[in-house]
C-alpha positions in Angstrom: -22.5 25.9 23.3 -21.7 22.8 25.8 -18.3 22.9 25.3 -15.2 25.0 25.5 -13.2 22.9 22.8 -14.4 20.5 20.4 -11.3 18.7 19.4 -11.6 16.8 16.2 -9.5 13.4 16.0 -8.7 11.4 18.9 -4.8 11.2 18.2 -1.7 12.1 19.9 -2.3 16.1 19.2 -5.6 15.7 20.0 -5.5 14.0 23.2 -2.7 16.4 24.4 -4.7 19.9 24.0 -7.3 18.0 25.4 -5.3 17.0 28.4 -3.9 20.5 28.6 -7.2 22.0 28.6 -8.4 20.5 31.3 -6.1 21.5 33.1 -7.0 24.9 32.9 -10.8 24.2 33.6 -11.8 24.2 30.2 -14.3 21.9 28.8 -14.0 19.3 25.9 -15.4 17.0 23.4 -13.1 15.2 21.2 -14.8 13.3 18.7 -13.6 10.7 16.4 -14.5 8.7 13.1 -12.5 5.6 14.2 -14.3 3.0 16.3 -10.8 3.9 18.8 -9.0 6.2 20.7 -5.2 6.9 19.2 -5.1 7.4 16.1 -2.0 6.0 14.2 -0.6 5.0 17.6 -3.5 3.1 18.4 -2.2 -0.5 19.8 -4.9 -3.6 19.5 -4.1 -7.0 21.7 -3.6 -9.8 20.6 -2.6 -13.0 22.6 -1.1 -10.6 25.2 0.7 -9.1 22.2 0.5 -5.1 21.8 0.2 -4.9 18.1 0.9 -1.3 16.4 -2.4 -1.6 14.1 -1.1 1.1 12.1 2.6 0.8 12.0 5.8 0.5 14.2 5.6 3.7 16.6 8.9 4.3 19.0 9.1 7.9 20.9 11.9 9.0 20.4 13.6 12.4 21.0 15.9 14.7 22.8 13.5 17.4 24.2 13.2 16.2 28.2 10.6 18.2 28.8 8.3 16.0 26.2 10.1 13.0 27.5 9.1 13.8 31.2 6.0 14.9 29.7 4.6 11.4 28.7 6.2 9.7 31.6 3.3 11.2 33.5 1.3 8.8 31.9 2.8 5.8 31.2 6.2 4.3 32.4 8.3 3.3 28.9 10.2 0.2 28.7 14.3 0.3 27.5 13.4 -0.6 23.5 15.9 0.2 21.3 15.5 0.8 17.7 17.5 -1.5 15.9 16.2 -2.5 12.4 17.9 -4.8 9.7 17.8 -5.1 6.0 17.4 -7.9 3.9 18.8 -7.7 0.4 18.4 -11.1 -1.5 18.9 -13.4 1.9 21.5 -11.4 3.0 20.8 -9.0 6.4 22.1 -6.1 7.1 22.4 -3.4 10.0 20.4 0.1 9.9 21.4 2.4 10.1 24.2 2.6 8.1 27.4 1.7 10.2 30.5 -0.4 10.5 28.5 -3.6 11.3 26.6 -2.8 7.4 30.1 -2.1 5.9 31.8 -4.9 7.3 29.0 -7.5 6.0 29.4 -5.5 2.8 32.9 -5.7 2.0 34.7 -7.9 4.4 36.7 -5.0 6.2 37.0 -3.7 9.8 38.5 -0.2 10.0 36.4 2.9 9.6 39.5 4.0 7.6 38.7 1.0 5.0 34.9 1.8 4.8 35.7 5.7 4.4 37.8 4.5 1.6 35.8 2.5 -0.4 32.9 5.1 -0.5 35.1 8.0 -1.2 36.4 5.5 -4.3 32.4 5.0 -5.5 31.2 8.5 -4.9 35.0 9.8 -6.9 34.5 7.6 -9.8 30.5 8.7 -10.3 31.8 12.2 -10.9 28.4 13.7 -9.9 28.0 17.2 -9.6 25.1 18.3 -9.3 22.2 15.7 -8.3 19.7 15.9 -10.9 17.6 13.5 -8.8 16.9 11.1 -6.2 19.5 8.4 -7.5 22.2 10.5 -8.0 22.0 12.6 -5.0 22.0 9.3 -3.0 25.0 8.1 -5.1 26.6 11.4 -4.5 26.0 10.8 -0.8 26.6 6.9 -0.1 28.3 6.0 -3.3 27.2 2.2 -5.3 26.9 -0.6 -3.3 24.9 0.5 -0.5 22.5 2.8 -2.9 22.2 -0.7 -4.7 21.5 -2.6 -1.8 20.0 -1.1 0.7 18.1 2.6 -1.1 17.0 1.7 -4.4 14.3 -0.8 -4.5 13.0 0.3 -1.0 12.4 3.9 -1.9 11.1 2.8 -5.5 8.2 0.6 -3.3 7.9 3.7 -0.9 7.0 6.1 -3.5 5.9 4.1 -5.8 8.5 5.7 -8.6 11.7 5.5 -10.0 14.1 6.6 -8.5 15.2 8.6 -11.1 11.7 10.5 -11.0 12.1 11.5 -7.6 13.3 14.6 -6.8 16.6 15.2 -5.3 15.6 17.1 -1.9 13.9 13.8 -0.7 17.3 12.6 0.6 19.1 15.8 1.9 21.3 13.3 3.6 21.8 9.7 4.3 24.0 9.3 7.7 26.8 6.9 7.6 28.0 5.9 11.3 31.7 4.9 11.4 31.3 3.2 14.6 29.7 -0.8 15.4 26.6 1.2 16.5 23.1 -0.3 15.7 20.7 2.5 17.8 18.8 3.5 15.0 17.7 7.3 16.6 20.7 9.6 17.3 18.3 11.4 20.7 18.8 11.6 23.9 15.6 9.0 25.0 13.4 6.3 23.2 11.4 3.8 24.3 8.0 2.2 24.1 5.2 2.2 26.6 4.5 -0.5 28.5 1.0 -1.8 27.6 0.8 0.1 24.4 0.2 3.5 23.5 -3.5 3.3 23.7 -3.5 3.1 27.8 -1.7 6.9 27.1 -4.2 8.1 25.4 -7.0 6.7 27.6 -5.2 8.2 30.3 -4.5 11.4 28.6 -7.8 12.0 28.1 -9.8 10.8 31.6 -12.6 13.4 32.4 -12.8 14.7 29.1 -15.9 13.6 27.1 -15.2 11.1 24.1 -17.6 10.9 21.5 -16.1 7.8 18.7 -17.6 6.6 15.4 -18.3 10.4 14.5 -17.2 11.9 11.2 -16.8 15.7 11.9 -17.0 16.4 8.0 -20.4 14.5 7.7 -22.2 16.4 11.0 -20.5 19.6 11.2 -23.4 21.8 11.4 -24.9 20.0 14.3 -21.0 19.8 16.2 -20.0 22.8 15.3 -23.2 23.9 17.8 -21.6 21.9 20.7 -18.7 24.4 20.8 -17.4 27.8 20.6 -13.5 26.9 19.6 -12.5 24.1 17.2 -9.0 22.2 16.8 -9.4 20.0 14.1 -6.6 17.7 13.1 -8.4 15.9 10.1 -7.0 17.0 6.3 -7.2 20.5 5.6 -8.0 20.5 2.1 -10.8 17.7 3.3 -12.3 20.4 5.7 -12.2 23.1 2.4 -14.2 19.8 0.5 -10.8 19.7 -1.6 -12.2 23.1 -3.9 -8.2 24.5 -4.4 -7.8 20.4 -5.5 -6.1 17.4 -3.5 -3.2 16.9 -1.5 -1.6 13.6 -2.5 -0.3 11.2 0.1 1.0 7.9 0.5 -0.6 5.0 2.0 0.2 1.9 3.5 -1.9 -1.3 3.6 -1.4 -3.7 6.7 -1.4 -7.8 6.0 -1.0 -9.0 9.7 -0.8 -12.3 11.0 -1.0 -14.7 13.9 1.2 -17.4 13.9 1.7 -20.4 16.1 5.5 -19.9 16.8 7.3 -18.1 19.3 9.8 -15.8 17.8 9.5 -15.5 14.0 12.2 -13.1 12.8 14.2 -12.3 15.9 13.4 -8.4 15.7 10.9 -6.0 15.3 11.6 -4.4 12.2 13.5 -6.1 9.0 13.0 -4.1 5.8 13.0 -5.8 2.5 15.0 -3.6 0.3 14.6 -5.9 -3.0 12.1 -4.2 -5.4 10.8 -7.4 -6.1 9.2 -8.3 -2.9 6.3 -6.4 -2.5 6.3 -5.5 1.0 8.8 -2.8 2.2 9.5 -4.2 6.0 7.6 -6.9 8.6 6.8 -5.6 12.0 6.9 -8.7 14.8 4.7 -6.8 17.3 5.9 -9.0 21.0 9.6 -7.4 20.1 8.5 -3.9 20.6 7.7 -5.2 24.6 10.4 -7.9 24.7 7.5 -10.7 24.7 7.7 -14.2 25.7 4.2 -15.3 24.5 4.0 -19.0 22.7 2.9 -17.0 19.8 3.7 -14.0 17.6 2.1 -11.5 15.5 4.0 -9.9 12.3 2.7 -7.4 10.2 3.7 -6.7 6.4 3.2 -3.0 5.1 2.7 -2.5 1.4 3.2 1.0 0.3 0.4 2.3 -2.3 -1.1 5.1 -3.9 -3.2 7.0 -1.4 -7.1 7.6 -3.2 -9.9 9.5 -1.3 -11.2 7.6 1.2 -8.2 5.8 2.0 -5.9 6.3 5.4 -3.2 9.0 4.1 0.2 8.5 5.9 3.3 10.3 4.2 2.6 13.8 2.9 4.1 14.2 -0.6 5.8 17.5 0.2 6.9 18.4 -3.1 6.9 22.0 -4.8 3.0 21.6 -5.8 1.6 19.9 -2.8 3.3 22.7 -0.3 2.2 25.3 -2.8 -1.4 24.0 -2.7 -0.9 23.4 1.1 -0.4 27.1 1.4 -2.8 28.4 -0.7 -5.0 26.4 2.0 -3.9 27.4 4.6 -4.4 31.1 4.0 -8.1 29.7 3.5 -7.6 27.9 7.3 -6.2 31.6 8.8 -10.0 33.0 7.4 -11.5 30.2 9.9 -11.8 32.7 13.1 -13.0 29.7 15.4 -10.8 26.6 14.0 -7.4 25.9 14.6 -5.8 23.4 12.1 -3.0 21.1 13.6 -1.2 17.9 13.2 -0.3 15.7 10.5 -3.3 16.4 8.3 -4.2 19.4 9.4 -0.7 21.0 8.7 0.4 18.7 6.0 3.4 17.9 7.4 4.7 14.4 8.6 5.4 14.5 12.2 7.7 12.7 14.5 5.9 11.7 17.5 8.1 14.0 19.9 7.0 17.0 17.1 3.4 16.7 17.1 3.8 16.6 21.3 5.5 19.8 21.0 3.0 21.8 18.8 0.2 20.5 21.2 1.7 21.9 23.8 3.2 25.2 22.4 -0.9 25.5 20.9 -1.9 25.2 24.3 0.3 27.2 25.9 -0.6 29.7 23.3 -4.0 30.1 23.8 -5.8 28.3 27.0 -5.9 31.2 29.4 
């Protein structure tokens, strides 16, 4: 046994026990099957361009001690989230506020805006959501379900609406004020030089060990160590026997181009079902960039397939029942602790995933 902690996956939770361990004196491998350190937050440059390889990432939250947490290791820049919506060459602000309303129907007054919704959602006489679309007509009314819900959740999921289940939207915020800060906490921001100088930093003096698939070599790296945190997908680690979790995936077309400023913003969803792509990601925006060229990046939502990068848990009444029949299998594993977005089939904020690395730690490094 070489080590105290073999930690499997070189992500945020990862590199954060890892850190943590240290700390206390306590000796680590982590080991990844990626050719980098990261993650999802990895960030690749390009052209002096910090380019989220696998999706737009902003930290965001209102817990100050995980905010003065990473600030250890990076100092983050003043980025705000501010994304816009285009629906058929029209753009509008997210999140829902007065500046969307206005556009929408030509008034100024949250008074007018409260109106017109109360009218829609009145004369839909919905009682009881038996699914997606209603609840979110119940919730937002016609025009902005129409516009601005619809066709992106149909790419998202890959469904009707009307085959999704209602607990999917438990709410849909409307802001009554000319407010376009997409996140509601306290802090947000990006680092400066990317999120993979973090993780670098988060994990100096602990042994890194890349291009390794945990799954495939177990035997031999389950040798190295007496204590395993492995953040890869549970029912992967049980070689799927109870059956598969489904996910969604997302497939990254991202481009160079020879122009300066492309779209103006980092994010701009496409809400039309008809366009393929659910939003493009203009990567210098994230850093406030004045490079003579840009990167953008278009996400297409698909079916996730074994084998394939799973993003969004599909945490519907089967998947969380099979999830826990796994887990009671994980609770059997007296040297393995399963955490993260894989390993607790759970989608995780950023700021969430910091905080169950650190509560684990602080649970049981002694």
């Amino acid at each position: 046994m070489n080590y105290d902690y073999l930690i499997v996956g070189a992500g945020l939770y990862g590199a954060v026990f890892a850190h943590e361990a240290r700390k206390k004196g306590k000796s680590c491998l982590v080991i990844d099957k990626r050719e980098h350190l990261g993650g999802n937050i990895y960030c690749e440059e390009i052209k002096g361009i910090q380019v989220h390889k696998y999706g737009a990432h902003i930290l965001h939250t209102s817990n100050k001690k995980v905010w003065d947490y990473m600030n250890q290791f990076c100092e983050f820049n003043q980025y705000i989230n501010s994304p816009v919506a285009m629906y058929k060459d029209e753009l509008y602000n997210l999140p829902f506020n007065m500046n969307t309303f206005s556009k929408l129907w030509g008034i100024r007054t949250p008074a007018e805006a409260k109106k017109i919704i109360q009218s829609q959602i009145a004369s839909l006489n919905i009682i009881e959501p038996k699914n997606l679309e209603e609840q979110a007509l119940s919730l937002v009314g016609t025009d902005v379900y129409e516009k601005l819900i619809k066709g992106y959740t149909e790419k998202q999921w890959g469904r009707s609406c009307r085959d999704l289940p209602a607990f999917i939207i438990k709410r849909l915020p409307l802001r009554f004020t000319y407010d376009n800060n997409y996140f509601n906490d306290r802090y947000q921001g990006i680092p400066i030089g990317g999120y993979t100088k973090v993780i670098e930093k988060m994990l100096e003096g602990v042994d890194v060990q890349l291009n390794t698939d945990y799954l495939e070599n177990r035997q031999e790296l389950n040798k190295l160590s007496k204590n395993i945190i492995y953040t890869g997908m549970i029912d992967a680690y049980f070689d799927y026997k109870l059956g598969v979790l489904e996910y969604r995936s997302v497939r990254f077309e991202t481009e160079e181009l020879d122009t300066d400023n492309f779209q103006g913003n980092a994010v701009i969803n496409y809400t039309e079902k008809e366009v393929p792509f659910t939003r493009i990601i203009e990567h210098k925006h994230f850093e406030f960039g004045n490079q003579p060229v840009t990167v953008i990046s278009k996400e297409y939502p698909s079916e996730w397939s074994k084998g394939e990068e799973p993003y969004y848990p599909i945490n519907n009444d089967k998947n969380n029942a099979l999830y826990e029949e796994y887990r009671k299998l994980a609770q059997m594993e007296s040297r393995i602790i399963f955490g993260g977005r894989l390993g607790e089939y759970k989608y995780y904020d950023m700021d969430k995933v910091i905080e169950a690395a650190l509560l684990k730690a602080e649970e049981i490094l002694v």
